[in-house]
C-alpha positions in Angstrom: 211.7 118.1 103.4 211.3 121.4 102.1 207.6 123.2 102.2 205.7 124.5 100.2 203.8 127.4 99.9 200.1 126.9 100.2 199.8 129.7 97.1 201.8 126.4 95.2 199.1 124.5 94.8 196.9 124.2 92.6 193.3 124.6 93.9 191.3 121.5 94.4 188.2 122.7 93.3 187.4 122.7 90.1 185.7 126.5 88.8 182.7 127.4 86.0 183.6 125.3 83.4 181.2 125.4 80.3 181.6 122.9 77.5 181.1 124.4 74.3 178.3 123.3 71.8 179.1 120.4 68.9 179.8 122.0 66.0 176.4 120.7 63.7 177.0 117.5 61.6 174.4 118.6 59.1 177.1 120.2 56.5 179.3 117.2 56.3 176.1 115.2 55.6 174.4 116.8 53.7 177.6 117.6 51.9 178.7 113.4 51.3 175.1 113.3 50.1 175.5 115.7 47.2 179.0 114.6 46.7 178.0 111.2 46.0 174.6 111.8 43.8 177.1 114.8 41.9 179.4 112.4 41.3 176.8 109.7 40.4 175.5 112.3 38.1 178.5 113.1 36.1 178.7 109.3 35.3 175.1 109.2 34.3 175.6 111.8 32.1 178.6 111.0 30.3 176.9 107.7 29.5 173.4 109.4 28.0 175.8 111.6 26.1 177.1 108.7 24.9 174.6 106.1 24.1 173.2 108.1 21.2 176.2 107.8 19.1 177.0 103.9 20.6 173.1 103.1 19.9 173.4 103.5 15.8 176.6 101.8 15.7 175.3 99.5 17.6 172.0 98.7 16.5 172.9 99.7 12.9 173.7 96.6 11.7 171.2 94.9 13.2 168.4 97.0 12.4 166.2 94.9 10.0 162.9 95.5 10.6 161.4 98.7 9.7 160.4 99.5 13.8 164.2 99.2 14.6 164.9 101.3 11.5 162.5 104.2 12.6 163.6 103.8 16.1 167.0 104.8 15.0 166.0 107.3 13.0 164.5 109.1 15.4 167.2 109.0 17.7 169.5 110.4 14.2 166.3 113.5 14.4 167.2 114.4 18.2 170.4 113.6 19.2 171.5 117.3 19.0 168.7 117.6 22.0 169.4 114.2 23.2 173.1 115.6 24.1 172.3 119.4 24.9 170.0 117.4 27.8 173.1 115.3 28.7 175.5 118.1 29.0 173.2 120.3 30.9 172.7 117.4 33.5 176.3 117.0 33.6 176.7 120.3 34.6 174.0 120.1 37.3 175.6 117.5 39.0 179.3 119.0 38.8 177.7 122.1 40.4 176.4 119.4 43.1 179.4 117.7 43.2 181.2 121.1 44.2 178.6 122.1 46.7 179.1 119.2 48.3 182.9 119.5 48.8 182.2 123.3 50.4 178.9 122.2 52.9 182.1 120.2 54.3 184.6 122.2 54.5 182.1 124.6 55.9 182.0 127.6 52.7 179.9 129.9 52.2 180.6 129.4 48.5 179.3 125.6 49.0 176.1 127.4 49.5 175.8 129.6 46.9 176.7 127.1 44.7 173.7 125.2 45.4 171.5 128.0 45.7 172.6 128.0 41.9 171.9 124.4 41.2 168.9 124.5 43.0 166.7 125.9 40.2 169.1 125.4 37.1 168.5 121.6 37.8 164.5 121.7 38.6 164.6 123.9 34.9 167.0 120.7 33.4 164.4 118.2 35.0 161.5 119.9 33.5 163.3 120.5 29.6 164.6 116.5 30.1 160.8 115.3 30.4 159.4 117.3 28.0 162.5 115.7 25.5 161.5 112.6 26.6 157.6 112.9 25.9 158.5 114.4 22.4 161.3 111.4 21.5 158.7 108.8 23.0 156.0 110.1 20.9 157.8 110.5 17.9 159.7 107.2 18.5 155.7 105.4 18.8 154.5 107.1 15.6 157.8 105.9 13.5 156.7 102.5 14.9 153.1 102.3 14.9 153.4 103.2 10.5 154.3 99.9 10.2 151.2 98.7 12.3 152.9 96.3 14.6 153.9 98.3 17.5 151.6 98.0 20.3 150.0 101.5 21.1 151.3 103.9 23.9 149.2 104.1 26.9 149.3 107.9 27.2 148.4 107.3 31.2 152.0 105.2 31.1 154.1 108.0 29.6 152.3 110.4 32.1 152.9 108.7 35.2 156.5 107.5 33.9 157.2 111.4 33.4 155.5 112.3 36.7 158.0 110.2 38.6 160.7 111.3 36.7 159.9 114.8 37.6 159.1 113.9 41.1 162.3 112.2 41.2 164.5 114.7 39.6 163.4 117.9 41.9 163.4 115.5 45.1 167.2 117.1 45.8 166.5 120.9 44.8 163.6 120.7 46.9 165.0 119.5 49.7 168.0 121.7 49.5 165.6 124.6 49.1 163.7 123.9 52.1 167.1 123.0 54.4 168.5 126.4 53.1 165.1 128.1 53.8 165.2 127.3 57.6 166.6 130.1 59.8 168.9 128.1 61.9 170.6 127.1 58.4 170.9 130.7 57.4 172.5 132.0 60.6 174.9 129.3 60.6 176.1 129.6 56.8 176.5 132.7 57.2 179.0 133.0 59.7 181.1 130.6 57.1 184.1 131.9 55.7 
């Protein structure tokens, strides 16, 4: 048997060893999170750039009473809006939809991209309600001329638009406050 050296072998202590920190799981969450409302988004929008045109060729045909008639009509009176709102939306969530895919991958352009949406979508959400009170309004006048549509509760349309804003800015103000946090900004910006 042949020996060995004692420098041979390897020592049977074990020295410092330090395990390094997880890396956070906050960008890949985060990240799904806008992925999937983007993506959600897109479709939304598509469809309520849609609907205006399917709605008259729709309901055309069937619109005999006069309250379905000035229904449509209004719809004919803002569907340039009605589409400029859908198209802007669409491009809100494609900008979430894309800062998404770089909080994953860990980029600092997945960041910048939603400090972008951040307030181009609370600005979308804000023009979107107002839209909405003026078609509602105008849709309730064309109906009430012919005296038997029931009268808008103004308190209705105000809390329907309240949770619509609420609801719209719930994302952008919760991105704005993650991205606001210190920890957040040293961390992106050691990104690539």
């Amino acid at each position: 048997m042949p020996e060995h050296d004692p420098s041979d072998i390897p020592p049977i202590q074990q020295g410092e060893f330090e395990v390094p920190p997880a890396p956070p799981s906050w960008p890949k969450v985060i990240g799904v999170v806008c992925i999937v409302l983007g993506a959600l988004g897109v479709l939304g929008g598509l469809w309520q750039a849609v609907a205006p045109l399917l709605m008259e060729a729709m309901l055309g045909s069937l619109a005999q009473t006069p309250e379905m008639k000035a229904t449509i009509q209004v719809q004919k009176d803002h569907v340039v809006w009605l589409l400029l709102a859908a198209l802007l939306g669409i491009a809100g969530a494609i900008m979430l939809l894309i800062g998404g895919a770089g909080l994953c991958m860990q980029r600092r352009w997945g960041h910048l991209t939603l400090k972008v949406y951040i307030p181009f979508r609370m600005v979308v959400v804000v023009l979107a309600s107002v839209l909405t009170w003026v078609v509602t309004e105008a849709t309730h006048k064309a109906m009430a001329t012919s005296g038997t549509a029931p009268p808008l509760s103004s308190a209705v349309l105000v809390v329907s638009l309240a949770f619509g804003l609420a609801w719209g800015w719930a994302m952008p103000v919760f991105l704005w406050i993650w991205f606001s946090r210190s920890k957040v900004k040293a961390l992106v910006s050691a990104w690539e």
